[in-house]
KEMI-340732 format. One line per field, with one value per residue (C-alpha): residue number from 1; x, y, z. Coordinates in pm, 1 decimal. Layout:
BEGIN
pos <- NUM,...
xx <- X,...
yy <- Y,...
zz <- Z,...
REM end
This chain:
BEGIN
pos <- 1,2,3,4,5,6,7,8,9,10,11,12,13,14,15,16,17,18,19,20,21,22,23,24,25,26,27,28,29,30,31,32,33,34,35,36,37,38,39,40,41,42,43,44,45,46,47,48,49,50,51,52,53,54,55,56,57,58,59,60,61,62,63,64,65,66,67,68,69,70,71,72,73,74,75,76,77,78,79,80,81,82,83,84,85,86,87,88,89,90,91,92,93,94,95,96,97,98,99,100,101,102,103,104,105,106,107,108,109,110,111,112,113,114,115,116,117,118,119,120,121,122,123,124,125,126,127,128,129,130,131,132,133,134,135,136,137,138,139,140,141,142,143,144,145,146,147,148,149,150,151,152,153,154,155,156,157,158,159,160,161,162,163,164,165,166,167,168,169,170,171,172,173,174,175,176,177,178,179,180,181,182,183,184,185,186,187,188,189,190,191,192,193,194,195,196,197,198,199,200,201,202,203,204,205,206,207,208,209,210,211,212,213,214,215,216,217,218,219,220,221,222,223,224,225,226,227,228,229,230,231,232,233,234,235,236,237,238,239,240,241,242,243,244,245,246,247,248,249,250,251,252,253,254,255,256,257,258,259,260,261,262,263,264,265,266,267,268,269,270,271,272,273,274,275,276,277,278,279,280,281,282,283,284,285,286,287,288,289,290,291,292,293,294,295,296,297,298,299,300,301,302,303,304,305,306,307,308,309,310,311,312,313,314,315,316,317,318,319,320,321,322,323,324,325,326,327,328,329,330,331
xx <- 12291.5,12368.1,12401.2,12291.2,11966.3,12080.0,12127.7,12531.2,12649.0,12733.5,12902.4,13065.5,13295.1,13032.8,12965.1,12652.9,12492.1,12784.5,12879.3,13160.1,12965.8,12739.8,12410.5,12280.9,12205.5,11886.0,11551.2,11222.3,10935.5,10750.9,10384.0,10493.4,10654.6,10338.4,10126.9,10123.1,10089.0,10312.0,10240.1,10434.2,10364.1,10686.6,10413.6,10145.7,9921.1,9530.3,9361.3,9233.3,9333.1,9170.5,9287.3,9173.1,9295.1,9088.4,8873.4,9098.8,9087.7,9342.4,9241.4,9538.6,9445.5,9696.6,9682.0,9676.6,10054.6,9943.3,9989.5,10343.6,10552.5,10790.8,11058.1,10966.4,10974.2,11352.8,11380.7,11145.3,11418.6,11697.4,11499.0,11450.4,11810.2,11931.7,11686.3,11771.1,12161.9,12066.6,11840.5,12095.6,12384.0,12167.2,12112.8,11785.6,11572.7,11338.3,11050.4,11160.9,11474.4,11713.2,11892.8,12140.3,11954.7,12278.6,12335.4,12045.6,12082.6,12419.2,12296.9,12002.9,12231.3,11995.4,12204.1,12305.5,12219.9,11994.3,11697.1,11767.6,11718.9,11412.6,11283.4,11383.9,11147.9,10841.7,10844.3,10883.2,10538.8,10357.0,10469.6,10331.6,10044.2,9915.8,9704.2,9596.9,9330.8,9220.3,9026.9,9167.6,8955.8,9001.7,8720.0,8391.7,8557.9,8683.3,8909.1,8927.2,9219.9,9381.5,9742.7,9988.8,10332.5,10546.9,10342.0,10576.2,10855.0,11043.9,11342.1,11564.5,11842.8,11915.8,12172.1,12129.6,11998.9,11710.4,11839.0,11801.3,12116.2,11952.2,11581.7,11365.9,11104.0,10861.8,10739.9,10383.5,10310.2,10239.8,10570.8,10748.9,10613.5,10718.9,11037.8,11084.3,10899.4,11185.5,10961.1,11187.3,11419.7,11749.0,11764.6,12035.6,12198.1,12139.6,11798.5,11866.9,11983.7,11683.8,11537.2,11187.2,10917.8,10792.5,11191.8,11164.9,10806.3,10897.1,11236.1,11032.2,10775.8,11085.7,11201.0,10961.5,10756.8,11115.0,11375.2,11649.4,11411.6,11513.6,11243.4,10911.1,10597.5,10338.3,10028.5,10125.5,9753.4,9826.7,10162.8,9988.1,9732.8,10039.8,10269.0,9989.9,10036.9,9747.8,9855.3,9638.3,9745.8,9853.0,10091.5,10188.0,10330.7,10520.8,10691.2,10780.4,10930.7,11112.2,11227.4,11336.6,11539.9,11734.5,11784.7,11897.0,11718.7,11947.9,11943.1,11660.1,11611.8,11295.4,11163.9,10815.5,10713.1,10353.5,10007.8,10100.2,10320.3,10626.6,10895.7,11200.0,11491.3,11782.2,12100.1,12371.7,12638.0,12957.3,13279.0,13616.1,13883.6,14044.8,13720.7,13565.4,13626.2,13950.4,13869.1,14178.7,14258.3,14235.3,13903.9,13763.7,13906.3,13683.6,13345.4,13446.6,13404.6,13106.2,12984.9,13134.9,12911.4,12939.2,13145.5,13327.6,13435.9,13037.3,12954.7,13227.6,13144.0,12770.4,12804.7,13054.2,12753.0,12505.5,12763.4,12751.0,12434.0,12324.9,12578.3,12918.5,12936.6,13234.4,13346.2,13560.6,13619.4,13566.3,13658.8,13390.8,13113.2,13149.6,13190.8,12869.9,12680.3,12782.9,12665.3,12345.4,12366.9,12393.4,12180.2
yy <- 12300.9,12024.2,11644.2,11562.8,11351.5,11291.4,10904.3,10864.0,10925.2,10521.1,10506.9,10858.6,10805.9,10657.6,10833.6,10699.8,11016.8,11168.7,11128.7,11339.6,11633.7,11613.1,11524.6,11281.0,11434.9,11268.6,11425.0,11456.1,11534.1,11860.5,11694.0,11447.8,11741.5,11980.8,11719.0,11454.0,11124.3,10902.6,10829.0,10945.8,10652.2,10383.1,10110.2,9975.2,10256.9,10108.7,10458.3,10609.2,10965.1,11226.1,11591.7,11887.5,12140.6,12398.4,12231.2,11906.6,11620.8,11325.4,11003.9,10777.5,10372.6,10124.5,9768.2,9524.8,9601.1,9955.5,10291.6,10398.0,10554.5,10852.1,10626.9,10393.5,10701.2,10685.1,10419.4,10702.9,10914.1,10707.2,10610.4,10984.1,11057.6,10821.4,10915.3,11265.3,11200.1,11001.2,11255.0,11554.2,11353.5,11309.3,10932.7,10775.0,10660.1,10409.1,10415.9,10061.1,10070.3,9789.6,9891.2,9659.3,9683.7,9700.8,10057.7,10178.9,10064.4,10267.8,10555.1,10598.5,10550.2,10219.1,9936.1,9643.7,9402.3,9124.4,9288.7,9575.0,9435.5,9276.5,9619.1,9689.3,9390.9,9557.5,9908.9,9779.3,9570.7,9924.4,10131.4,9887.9,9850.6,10134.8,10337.3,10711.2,10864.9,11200.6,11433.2,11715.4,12004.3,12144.5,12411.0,12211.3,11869.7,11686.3,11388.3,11112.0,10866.1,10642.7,10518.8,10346.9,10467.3,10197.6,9974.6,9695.7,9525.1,9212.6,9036.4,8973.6,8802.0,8687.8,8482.5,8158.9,8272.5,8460.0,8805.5,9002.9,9153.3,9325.3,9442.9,9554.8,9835.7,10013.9,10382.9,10475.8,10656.2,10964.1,10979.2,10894.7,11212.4,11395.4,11318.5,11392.0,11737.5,11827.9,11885.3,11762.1,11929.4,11849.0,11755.2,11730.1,11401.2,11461.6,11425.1,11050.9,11132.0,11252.2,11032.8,11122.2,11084.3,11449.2,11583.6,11461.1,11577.5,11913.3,11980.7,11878.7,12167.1,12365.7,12298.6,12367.0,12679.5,12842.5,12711.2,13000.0,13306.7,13500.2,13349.5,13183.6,13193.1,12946.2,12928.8,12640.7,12486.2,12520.2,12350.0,12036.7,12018.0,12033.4,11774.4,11494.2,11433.8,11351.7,11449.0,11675.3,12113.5,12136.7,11776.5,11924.3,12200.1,12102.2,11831.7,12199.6,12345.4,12051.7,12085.8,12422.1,12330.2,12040.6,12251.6,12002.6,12010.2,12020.8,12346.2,12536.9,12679.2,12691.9,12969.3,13031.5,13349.5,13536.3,13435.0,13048.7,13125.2,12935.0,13120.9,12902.7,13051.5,12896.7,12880.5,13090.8,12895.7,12986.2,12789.6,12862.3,12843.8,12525.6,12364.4,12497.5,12290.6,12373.8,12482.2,12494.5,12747.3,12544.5,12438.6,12810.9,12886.2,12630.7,12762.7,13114.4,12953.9,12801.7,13122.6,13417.5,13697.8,13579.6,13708.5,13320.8,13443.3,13519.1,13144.2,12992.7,13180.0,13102.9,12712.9,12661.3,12804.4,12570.5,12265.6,12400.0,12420.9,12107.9,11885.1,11941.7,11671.7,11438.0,11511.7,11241.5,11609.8,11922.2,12071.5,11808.2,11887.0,12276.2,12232.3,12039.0,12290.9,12623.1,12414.7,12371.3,12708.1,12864.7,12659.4
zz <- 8999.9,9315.2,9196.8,9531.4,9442.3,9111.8,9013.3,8941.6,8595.3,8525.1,8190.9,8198.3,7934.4,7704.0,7357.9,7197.0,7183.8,7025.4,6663.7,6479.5,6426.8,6766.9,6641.9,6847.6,7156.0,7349.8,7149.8,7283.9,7067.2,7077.5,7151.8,7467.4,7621.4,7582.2,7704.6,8000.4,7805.6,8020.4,8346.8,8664.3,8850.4,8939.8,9042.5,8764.1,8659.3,8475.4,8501.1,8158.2,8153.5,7957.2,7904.8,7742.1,7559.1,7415.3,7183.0,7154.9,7386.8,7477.8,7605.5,7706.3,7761.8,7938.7,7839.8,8106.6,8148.4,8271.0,8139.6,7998.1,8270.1,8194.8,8237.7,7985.7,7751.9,7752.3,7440.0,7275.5,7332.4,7234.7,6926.5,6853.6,6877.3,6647.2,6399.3,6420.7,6389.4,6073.0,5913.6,5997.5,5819.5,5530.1,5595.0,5420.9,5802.4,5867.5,6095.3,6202.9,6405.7,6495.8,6787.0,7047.9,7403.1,7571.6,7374.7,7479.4,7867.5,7850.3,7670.2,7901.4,8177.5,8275.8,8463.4,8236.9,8498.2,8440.1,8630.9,8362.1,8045.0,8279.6,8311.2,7939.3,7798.0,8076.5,7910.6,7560.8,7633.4,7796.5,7510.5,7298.0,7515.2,7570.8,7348.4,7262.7,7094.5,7051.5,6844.6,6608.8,6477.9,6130.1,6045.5,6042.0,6063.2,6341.3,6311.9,6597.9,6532.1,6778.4,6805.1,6997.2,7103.2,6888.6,6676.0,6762.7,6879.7,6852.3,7007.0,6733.1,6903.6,7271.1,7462.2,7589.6,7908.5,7678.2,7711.2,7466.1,7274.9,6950.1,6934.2,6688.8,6707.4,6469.0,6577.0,6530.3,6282.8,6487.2,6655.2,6328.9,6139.6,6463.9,6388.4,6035.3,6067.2,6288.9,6557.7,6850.6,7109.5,7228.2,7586.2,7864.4,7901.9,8279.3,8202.7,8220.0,8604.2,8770.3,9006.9,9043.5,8745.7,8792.0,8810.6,8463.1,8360.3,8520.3,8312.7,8017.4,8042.9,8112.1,7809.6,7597.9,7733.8,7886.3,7617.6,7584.4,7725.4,8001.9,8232.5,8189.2,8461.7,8516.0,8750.0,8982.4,8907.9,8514.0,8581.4,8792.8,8523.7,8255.1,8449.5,8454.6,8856.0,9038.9,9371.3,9542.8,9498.9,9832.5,9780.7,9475.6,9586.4,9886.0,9599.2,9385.6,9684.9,9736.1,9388.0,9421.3,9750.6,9586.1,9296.7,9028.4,8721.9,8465.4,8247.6,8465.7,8783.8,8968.0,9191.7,9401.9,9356.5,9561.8,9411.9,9370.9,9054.8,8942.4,8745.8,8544.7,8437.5,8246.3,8437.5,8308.2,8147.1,8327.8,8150.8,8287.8,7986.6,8080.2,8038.5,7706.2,7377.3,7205.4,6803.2,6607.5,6393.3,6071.8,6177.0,6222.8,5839.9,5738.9,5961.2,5780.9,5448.3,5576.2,5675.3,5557.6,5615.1,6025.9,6259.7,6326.7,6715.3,6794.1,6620.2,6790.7,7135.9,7061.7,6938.0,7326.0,7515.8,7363.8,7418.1,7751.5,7816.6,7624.8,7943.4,7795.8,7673.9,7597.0,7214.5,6996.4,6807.2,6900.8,6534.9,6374.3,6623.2,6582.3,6225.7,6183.7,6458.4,6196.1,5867.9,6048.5,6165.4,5894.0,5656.7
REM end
């Protein structure tokens, strides 16, 4: 993987996605990443999109704000994480979060100038704004409801100047049940560093159709129709080759193969010793309680490459985070 292209890593010693035992890596639910419901557009975006899917269809409506980009989708994810963290510690979560916008800035690895909490405000009004609705078959019966992707939010505090410092925000109901089904994915921090709106969209569907498998292949007109880009085929491609040249998508790599086909592969996780997480020996008596009809060498060998491959990163405690990863393990 280059970082050529990549945005700069601007709070690099920052922990808000990490708690003691490593929980709250940046989460993405399973449904946004299967299907293009954010647009890829960086200027204001009033189309109504429509998608189907089999027998199910998705209508997506902007408000007068426009559509929801893919970069407003970051508080999503930030809101996601921290409800995840909370669930997996066995904390009692609300669907209502109260979060301090300059947490989320850092975490998202936003600037915390005053043209960013600018943009902040902007996406909080198209996520509120904008509005899906689509049809699910059951049998005989189908069922149209239509939802937003927060209910609402609110400014709860701001300085003098009318920034805001804490915010409030309720998830839809939809996303909400997302998240206590489990039904999310961990994603690289470097998500957060890709430039481009369809760098992002791309490592999504990489995500969730390659995950861990050895490789994954995709028609290239499936994976225009899948990304939500309305670029001609022939545009398209030419912005996947570029892809492929500049090779930094965190996690995957991309290759063109004959017939118009795209194949992603993980990238093997390659750690020289000085850099992998230390696990004292104390701590790996305590995983073979935890676990003792494991071999504790293959989960400790096992839990490194997914720290690895999830951005390595930064840990307050490398015996807490493995710890918590074998009790999940496990489970």
């Amino acid at each position: 993987m280059t970082t050529a292209g990549l945005l700069p890593d601007r709070y690099p010693t920052a922990n808000f996605f990490l708690c003691d035992v490593f929980d709250a890596l940046p989460k993405s639910d399973l449904a946004s990443m299967e299907h293009p419901l954010f647009s890829l557009s960086t200027r204001p975006d009033r189309r109504i999109l429509r998608y189907e899917h089999g027998e199910s269809v998705i209508e997506i409506t902007p408000s007068v704000r426009g559509l929801a980009t893919l970069h407003d989708k970051d508080i999503l994810i930030y809101c996601m994480s921290q409800l995840m963290a909370g669930i997996n510690a066995g904390r009692a979560v609300s669907q209502t979060l109260h979060l301090k916008a300059h947490d989320l800035l850092v975490a998202t690895n936003r600037e915390t100038s005053g043209d960013g909490y600018k943009r902040l405000r902007e996406a909080f009004e198209r996520l509120a704004g904008t509005r899906i609705t689509t049809n699910i078959v059951t049998g005989d019966h189908e069922t149209t409801s239509g939802f937003g992707l927060i209910e609402s939010w609110e400014i709860v505090r701001k300085t003098g100047r009318g920034r805001m410092v804490s915010v409030s925000v309720k998830l839809s109901d939809w996303l909400f049940r997302a998240i206590a089904s489990k039904s999310v994915l961990t994603l690289s921090r470097d998500y957060f560093r890709l430039r481009k709106p369809l760098e992002r969209r791309i490592y999504e569907i990489a995500r969730k159709h390659c995950g861990r498998q050895r490789e994954w292949r995709v028609g290239l007109e499936t994976l225009l129709k899948k990304s939500g880009s309305n670029s001609p085929r022939r545009v398209f491609r030419k912005m996947i080759r570029d892809m492929i040249a500049a090779d930094h998508l965190p996690d995957y790599q991309l290759f063109e193969e004959d017939g118009d086909i795209i194949r992603v592969a993980p990238r093997n996780v390659v750690l020289e010793p000085s850099e992998k997480p230390v696990i004292s020996a104390t701590a790996l008596e305590q995983a073979r309680a935890l676990a003792p009809e494991w071999d504790i060498y293959a989960l400790e060998s096992e839990w490194v490459a997914w720290w690895a491959g999830s951005g390595r990163q930064k840990l307050r405690s490398a015996d807490a985070a493995f710890l918590g990863w074998v009790k999940r393990r496990v489970g």
